[in-house]
C-alpha positions as CSV (number, residue, x, y, z in Angstrom):
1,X,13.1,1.9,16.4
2,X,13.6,0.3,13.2
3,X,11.9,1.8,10.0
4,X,10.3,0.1,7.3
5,X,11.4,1.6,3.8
6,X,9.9,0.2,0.1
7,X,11.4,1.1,-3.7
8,X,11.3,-0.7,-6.3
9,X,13.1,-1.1,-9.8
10,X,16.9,-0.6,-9.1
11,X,17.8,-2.7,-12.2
12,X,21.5,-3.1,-10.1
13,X,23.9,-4.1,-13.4
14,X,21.8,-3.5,-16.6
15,X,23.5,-0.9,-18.6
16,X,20.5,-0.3,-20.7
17,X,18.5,0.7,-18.4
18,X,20.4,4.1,-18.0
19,X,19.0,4.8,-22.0
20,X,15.5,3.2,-21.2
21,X,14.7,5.3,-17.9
22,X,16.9,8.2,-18.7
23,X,19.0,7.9,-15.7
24,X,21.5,10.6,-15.3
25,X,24.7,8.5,-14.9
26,X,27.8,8.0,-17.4
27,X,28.0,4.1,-16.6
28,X,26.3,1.3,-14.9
29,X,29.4,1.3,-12.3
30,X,28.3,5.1,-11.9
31,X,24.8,3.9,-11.2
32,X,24.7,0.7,-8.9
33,X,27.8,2.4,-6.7
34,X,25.4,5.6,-6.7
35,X,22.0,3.6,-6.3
36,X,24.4,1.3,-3.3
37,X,24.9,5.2,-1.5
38,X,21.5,6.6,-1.6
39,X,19.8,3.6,-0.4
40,X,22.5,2.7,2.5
41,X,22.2,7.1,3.5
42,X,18.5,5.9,4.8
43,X,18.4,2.5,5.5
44,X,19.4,1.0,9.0
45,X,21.6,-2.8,9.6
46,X,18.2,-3.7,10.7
47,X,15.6,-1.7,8.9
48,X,13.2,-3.5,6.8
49,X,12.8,-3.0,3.3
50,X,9.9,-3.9,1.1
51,X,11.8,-4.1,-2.6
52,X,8.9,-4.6,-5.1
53,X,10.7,-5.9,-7.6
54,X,13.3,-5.6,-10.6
55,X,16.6,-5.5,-7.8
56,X,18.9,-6.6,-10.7
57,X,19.9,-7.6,-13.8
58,X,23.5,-8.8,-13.9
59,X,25.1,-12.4,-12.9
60,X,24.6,-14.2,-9.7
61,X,27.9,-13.2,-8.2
62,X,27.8,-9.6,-9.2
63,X,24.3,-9.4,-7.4
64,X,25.7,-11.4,-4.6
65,X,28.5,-8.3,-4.3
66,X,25.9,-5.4,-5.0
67,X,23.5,-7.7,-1.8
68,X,26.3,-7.7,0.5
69,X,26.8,-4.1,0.4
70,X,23.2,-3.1,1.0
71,X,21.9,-1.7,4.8
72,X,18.2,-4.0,6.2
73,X,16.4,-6.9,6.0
74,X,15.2,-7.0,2.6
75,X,11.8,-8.8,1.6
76,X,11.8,-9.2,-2.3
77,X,8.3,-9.2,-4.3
78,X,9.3,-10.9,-7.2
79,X,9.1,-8.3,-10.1
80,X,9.9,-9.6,-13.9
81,X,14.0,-9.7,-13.7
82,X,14.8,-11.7,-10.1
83,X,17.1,-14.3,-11.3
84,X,20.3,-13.3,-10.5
85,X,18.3,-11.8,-7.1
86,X,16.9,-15.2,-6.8
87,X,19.9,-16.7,-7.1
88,X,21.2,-15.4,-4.1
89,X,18.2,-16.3,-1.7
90,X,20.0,-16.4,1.7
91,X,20.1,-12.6,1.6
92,X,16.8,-12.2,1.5
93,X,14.1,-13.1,4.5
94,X,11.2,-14.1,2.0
95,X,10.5,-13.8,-2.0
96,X,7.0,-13.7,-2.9
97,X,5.1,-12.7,-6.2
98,X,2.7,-10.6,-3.8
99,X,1.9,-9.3,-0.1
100,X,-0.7,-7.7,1.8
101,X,1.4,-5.9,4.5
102,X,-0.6,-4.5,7.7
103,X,1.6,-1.7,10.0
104,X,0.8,-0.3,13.5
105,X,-0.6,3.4,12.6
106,X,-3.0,5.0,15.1
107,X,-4.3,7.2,12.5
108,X,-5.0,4.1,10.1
109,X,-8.6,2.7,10.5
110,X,-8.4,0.3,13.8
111,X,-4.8,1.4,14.0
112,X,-3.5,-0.7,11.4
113,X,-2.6,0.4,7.8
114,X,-2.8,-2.2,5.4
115,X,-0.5,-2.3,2.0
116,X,-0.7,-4.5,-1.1
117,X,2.7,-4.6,-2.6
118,X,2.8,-6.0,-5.9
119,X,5.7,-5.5,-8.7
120,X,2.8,-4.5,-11.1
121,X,0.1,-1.6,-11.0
122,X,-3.5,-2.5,-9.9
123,X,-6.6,-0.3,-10.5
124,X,-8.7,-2.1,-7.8
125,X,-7.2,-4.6,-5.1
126,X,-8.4,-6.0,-1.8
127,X,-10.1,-3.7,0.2
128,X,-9.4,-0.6,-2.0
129,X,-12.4,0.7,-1.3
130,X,-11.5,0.9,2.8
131,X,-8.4,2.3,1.8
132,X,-6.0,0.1,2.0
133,X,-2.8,1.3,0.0
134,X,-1.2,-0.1,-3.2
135,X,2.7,0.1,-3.8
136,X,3.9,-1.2,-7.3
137,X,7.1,-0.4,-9.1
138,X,7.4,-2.0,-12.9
139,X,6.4,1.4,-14.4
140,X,9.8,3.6,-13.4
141,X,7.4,6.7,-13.9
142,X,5.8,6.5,-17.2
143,X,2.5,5.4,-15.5
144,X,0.8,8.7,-14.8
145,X,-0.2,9.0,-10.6
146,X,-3.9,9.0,-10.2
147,X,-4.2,11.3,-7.4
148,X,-7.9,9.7,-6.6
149,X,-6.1,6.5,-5.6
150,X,-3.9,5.7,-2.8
151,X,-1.3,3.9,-5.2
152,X,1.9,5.1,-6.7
153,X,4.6,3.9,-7.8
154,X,7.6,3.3,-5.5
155,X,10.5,3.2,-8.0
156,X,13.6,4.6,-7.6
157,X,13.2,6.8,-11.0
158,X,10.3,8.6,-9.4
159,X,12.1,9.2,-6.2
160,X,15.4,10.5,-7.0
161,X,17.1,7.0,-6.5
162,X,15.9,6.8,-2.9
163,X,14.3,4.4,-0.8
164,X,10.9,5.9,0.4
165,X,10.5,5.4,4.7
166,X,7.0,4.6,5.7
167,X,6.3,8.1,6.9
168,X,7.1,9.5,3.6
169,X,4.6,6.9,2.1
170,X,2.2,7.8,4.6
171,X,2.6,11.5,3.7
172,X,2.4,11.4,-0.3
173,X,-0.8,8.7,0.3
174,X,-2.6,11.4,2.3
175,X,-2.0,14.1,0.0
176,X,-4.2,12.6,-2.9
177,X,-8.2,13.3,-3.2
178,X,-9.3,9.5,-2.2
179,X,-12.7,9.3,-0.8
180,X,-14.5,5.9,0.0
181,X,-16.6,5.5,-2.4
182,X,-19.4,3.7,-0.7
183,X,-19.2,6.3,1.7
184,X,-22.9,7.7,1.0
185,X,-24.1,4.3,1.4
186,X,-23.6,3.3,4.7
């Protein structure tokens, strides 16, 4: 069976971003081959991954290089560095700015959980109140969780570099206090 998998915020080729995020590697070599590793030890040839923006910051080619090398069928949310991502489009099966995802889950309400993914944090979005999930990125951790939501952030600085599986989603989302909040009103 194939697994879905999200992150977000892999910044492939931007040297900077090791002082910005305080990642723990030497050089940005170090990082993408390290970031390449980690996400190709979960993911499958035909896993699907949810990338919720920021893949890259580098030149077309080298992106085209990092792209080849990377396990699934990746569908990019467009986060606020895509060009050189967007320059390679074939590798992708859609880019979109947003996406309101819906998995089989017999435990979700009528079997179905339903995820907005979005490059950028949300306080409210559709159907929040049912409990429909929010994945974002943007934030690589500085954004503190708010355990009375079922949001967080899906970056890889908040996730040790890793890809998160939909199970693993699944089990951080139903850790958190979230109660419906009409639930008194019905």
């Amino acid at each position: 069976m194939n697994t879905i998998y999200f992150t977000s915020d892999h910044h492939f080729g931007h040297t900077n971003i090791i002082k910005f995020s305080d990642r723990p590697f030497e050089s940005v070599e170090e990082m993408d081959e390290e970031l390449i590793k980690r996400w190709n030890s979960k993911i499958g040839k035909n896993d699907r991954v949810y990338h919720l923006g920021d893949l890259g910051l580098c030149k077309s080619y080298r992106m085209k290089e990092i792209l080849d090398q990377l396990n699934g069928k990746i569908y990019l949310i467009r986060g606020n560095h895509e060009g050189a991502a967007q320059a390679n489009p074939q590798r992708f099966e859609w880019i979109k700015d947003y996406f309101e995802l819906s998995v089989p889950d017999a435990d979700a309400p009528n079997g179905r959980q339903k995820i907005i993914l979005l490059h950028y944090a949300m306080r409210v979005w559709r159907s929040s109140f049912r409990g429909t999930w929010h994945l974002y990125g943007h934030s690589h951790g500085n954004l503190p969780d708010d355990p009375m939501s079922r949001s967080f952030d899906v970056g890889v600085d908040c996730h040790d570099f890793y890809p998160l599986s939909y199970q693993e989603v699944k089990h951080i989302m139903l850790q958190k206090n979230w109660t419906p909040p009409f639930k008194d009103r019905e």
